[in-house]
C-alpha positions as CSV (number, residue, x, y, z in Angstrom):
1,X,-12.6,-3.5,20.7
2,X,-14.5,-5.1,17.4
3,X,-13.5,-4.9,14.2
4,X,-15.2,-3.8,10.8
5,X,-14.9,-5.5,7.6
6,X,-12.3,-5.3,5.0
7,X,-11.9,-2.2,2.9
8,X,-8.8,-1.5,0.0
9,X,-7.9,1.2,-2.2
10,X,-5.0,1.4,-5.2
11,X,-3.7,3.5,-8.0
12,X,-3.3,0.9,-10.0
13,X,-6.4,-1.4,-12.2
14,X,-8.0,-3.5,-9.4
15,X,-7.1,-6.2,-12.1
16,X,-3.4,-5.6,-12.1
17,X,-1.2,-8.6,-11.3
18,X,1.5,-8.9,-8.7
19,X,3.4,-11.8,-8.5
20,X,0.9,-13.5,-11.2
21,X,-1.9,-13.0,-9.2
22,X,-4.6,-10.5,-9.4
23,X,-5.3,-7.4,-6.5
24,X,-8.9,-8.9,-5.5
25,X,-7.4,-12.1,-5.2
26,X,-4.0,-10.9,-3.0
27,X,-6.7,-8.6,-0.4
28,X,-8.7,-11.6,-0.7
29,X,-6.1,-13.9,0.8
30,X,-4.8,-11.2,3.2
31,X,-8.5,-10.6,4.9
32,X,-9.9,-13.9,4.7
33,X,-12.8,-12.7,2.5
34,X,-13.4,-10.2,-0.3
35,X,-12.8,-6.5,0.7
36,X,-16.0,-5.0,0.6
37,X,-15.4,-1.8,-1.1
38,X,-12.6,-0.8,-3.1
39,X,-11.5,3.4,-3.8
40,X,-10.3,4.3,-7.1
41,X,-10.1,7.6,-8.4
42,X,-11.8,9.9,-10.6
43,X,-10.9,13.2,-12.1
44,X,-12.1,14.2,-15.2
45,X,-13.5,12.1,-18.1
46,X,-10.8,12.9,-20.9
47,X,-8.3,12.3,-17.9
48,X,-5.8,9.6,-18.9
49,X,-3.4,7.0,-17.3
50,X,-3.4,3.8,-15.2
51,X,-4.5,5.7,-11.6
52,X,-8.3,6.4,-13.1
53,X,-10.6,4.2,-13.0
54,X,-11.5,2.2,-16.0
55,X,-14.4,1.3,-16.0
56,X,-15.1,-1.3,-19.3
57,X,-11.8,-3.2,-17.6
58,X,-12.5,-3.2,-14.1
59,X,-16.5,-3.2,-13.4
60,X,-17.0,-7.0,-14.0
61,X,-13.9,-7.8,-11.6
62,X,-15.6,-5.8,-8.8
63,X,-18.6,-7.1,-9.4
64,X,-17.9,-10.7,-9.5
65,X,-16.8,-10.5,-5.8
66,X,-19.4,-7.7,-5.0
67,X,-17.1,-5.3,-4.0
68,X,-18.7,-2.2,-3.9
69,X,-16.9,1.0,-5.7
70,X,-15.5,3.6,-3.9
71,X,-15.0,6.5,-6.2
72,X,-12.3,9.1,-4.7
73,X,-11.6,12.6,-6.4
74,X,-8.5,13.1,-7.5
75,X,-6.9,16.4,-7.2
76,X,-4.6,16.5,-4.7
77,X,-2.1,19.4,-5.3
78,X,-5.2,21.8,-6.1
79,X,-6.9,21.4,-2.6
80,X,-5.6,24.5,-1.2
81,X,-7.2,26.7,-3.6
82,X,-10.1,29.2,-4.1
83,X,-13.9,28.4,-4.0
84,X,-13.7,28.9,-7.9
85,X,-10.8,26.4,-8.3
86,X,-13.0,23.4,-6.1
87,X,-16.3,24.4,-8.1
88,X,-14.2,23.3,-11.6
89,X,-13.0,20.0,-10.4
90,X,-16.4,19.6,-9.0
91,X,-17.9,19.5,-12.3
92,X,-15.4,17.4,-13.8
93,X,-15.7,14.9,-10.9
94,X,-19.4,14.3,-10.9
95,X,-19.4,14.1,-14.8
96,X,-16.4,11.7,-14.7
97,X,-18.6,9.2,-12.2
98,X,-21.9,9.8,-13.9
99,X,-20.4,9.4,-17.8
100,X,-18.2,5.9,-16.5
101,X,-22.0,4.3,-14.9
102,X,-24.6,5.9,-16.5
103,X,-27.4,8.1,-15.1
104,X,-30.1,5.6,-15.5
105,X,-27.6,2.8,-13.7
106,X,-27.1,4.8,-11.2
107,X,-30.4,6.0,-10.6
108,X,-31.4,2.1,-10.7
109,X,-29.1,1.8,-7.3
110,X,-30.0,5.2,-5.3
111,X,-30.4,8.3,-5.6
112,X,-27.2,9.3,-3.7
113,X,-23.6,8.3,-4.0
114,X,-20.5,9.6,-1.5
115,X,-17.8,10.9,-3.6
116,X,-14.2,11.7,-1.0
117,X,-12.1,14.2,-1.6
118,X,-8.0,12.9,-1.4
119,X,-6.5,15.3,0.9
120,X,-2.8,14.5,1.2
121,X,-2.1,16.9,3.3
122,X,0.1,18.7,1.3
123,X,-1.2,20.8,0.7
124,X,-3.5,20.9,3.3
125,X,-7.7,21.1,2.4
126,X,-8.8,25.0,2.5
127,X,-12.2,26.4,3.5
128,X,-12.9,28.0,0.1
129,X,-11.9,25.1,-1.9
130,X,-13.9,22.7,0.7
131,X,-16.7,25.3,0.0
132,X,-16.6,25.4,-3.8
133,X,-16.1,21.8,-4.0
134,X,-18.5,20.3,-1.8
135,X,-21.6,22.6,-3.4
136,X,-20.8,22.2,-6.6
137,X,-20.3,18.2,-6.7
138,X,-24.0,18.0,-5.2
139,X,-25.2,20.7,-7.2
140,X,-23.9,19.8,-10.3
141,X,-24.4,16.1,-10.0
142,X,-28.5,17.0,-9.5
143,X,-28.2,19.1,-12.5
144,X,-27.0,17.0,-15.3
145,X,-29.1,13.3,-14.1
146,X,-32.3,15.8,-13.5
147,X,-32.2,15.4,-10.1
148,X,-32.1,11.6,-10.4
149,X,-28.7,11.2,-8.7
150,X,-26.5,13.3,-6.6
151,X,-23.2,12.9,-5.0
152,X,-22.3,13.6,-2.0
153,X,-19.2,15.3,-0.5
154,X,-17.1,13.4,2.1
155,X,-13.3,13.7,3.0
156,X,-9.9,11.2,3.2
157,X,-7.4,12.8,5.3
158,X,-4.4,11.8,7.9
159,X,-5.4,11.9,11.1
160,X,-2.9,14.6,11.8
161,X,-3.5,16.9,9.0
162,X,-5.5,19.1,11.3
163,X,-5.6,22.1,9.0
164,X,-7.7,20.5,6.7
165,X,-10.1,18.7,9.4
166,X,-10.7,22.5,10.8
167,X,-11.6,23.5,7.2
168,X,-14.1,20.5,7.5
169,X,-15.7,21.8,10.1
170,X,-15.5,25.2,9.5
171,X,-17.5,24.9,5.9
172,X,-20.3,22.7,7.9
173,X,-20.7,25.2,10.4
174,X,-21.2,27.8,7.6
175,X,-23.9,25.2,6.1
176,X,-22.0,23.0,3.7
177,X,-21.8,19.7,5.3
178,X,-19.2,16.6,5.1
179,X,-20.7,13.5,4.8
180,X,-18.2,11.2,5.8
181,X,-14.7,11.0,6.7
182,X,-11.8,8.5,5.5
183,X,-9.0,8.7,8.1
184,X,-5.4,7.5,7.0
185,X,-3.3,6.7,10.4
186,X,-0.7,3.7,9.0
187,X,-0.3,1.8,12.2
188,X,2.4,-0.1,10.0
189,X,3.3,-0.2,6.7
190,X,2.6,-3.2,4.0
191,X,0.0,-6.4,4.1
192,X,-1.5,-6.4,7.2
193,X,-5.0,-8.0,8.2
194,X,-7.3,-6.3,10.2
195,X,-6.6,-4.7,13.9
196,X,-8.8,-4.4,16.0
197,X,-10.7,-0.7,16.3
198,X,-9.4,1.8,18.4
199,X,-11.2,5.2,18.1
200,X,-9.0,7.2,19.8
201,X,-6.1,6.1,17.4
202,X,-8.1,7.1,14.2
203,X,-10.0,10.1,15.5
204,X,-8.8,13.6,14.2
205,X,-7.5,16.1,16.7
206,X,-9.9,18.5,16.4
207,X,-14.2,18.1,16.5
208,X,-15.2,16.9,13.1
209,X,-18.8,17.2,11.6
210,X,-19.3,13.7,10.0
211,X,-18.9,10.3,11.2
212,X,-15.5,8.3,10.8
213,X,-16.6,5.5,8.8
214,X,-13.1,4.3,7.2
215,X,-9.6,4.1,8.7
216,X,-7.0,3.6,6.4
217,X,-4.3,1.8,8.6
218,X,-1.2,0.3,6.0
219,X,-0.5,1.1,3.3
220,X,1.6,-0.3,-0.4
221,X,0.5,-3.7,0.5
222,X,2.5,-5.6,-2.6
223,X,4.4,-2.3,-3.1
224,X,2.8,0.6,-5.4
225,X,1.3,-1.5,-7.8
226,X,-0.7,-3.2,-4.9
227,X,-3.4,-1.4,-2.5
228,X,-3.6,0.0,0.5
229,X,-5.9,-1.2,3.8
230,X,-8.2,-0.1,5.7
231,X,-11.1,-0.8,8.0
232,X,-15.2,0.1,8.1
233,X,-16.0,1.7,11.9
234,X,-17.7,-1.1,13.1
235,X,-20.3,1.3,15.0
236,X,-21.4,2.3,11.9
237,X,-24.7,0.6,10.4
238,X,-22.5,-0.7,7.5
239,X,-25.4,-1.1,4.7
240,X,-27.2,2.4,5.9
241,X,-24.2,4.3,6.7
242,X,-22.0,3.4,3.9
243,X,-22.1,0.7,1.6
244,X,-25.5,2.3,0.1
245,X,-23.7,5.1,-1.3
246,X,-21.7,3.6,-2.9
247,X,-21.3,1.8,-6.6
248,X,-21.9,-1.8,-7.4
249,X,-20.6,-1.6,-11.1
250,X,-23.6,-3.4,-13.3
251,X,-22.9,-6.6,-14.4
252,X,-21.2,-6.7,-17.9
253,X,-18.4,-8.4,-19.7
254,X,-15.0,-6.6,-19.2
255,X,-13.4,-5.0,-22.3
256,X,-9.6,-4.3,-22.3
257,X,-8.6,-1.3,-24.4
């Protein structure tokens, strides 16, 4: 089987050090070349703490190694609630993206950006929330750039968690589509470099309605301050599938507040 390219995701500042050396540089080291996207999370813009993404401190570390930005909404213990409850973090989402780049950045990129959803599988995704969520993060996004940019609903999820990939595909079938799915299956635990690709390993259990295009497969490489791994589907058109969706931060000097 082939392998994709290098992917990596963290809670902490992609420009936190471990061992006196930065995150880029560790993944860097571990792959054999820049990961080429990196997931951090965002949930509203007056949210606080080191697990959002700060922009003024970490866009001009991404971008010197043109990592792309992976932005990954950050509610995980609401997930399981009503249409209403995903429509409100919805909004707060797609503002917290389009306030930390800019509408007329982004616009300068694409027109369209993924945004996934952290399942953690407990609790498990509902339909309603899924339903809520996904409209409203497209909806929303459209309404406060003009319709310049919109973002674009997609899922991370174990591979197991088969509760919330049936929710996935029950919302699509009722019209509200999934654009992409992140699948976590740790194969081991800690730095590892890439495995090869094996789609039956990282498939869900039941018939999703979006391509796989990312397998998370370790994770707490260099502990919780570190990152987590994962690999692109190599049968995906990288560029066209993926990497087009997502954010180069603009180029800029990095401020530390």
């Amino acid at each position: 089987m082939a392998k994709g390219k290098p992917g990596a995701d963290s809670a902490a500042s992609v420009t936190n050090q471990v061992g006196g050396k930065g995150l880029i540089d560790l993944a860097t080291v571990l792959f054999g070349e820049p990961p080429v996207f990196w997931g951090r999370y965002f949930t509203g813009i007056s949210t606080g703490g080191a697990v959002e993404y700060r922009h003024l401190k970490e866009n001009k570390a991404l971008r010197d190694k043109n990592i792309r930005l992976l932005p990954i909404a950050r509610q995980t213990r609401r997930v399981n609630g009503a249409f209403a409850d995903g429509s409100a973090d919805a909004e707060s989402n797609a503002e917290d993206l389009i306030v930390s780049f800019g509408i007329d950045y982004l616009a300068s990129l694409n027109d369209e950006f993924y945004m996934f959803l952290d399942v953690e599988g407990s609790p498990s995704l509902s339909q309603a929330y899924y339903t809520g969520w996904a409209q409203t993060l497209t909806a929303h996004s459209g309404e406060i750039t003009g319709g310049r940019v919109k973002i674009l609903p997609c899922v991370y999820a174990t591979r197991s968690d088969t509760p919330t990939w049936t929710a996935v595909a029950a919302t699509a079938a009722a019209g509200t589509p999934c654009n992409g799915a992140w699948i976590a299956r740790w194969v081991t635990s800690g730095c590892q470099p890439l495995p090869q690709w094996k789609a039956n390993q990282v498939k869900p259990l039941v018939t999703i309605p979006c391509k796989v295009l990312i397998w998370q497969y370790a994770a707490d490489c260099h502990g919780g301050g570190g990152f987590d791994c994962s690999e692109t589907n190599p049968a995906i058109d990288l560029e066209a599938d993926l990497l087009r969706y997502l954010v180069l931060p603009p180029d800029m000097t990095a401020i530390v507040t």
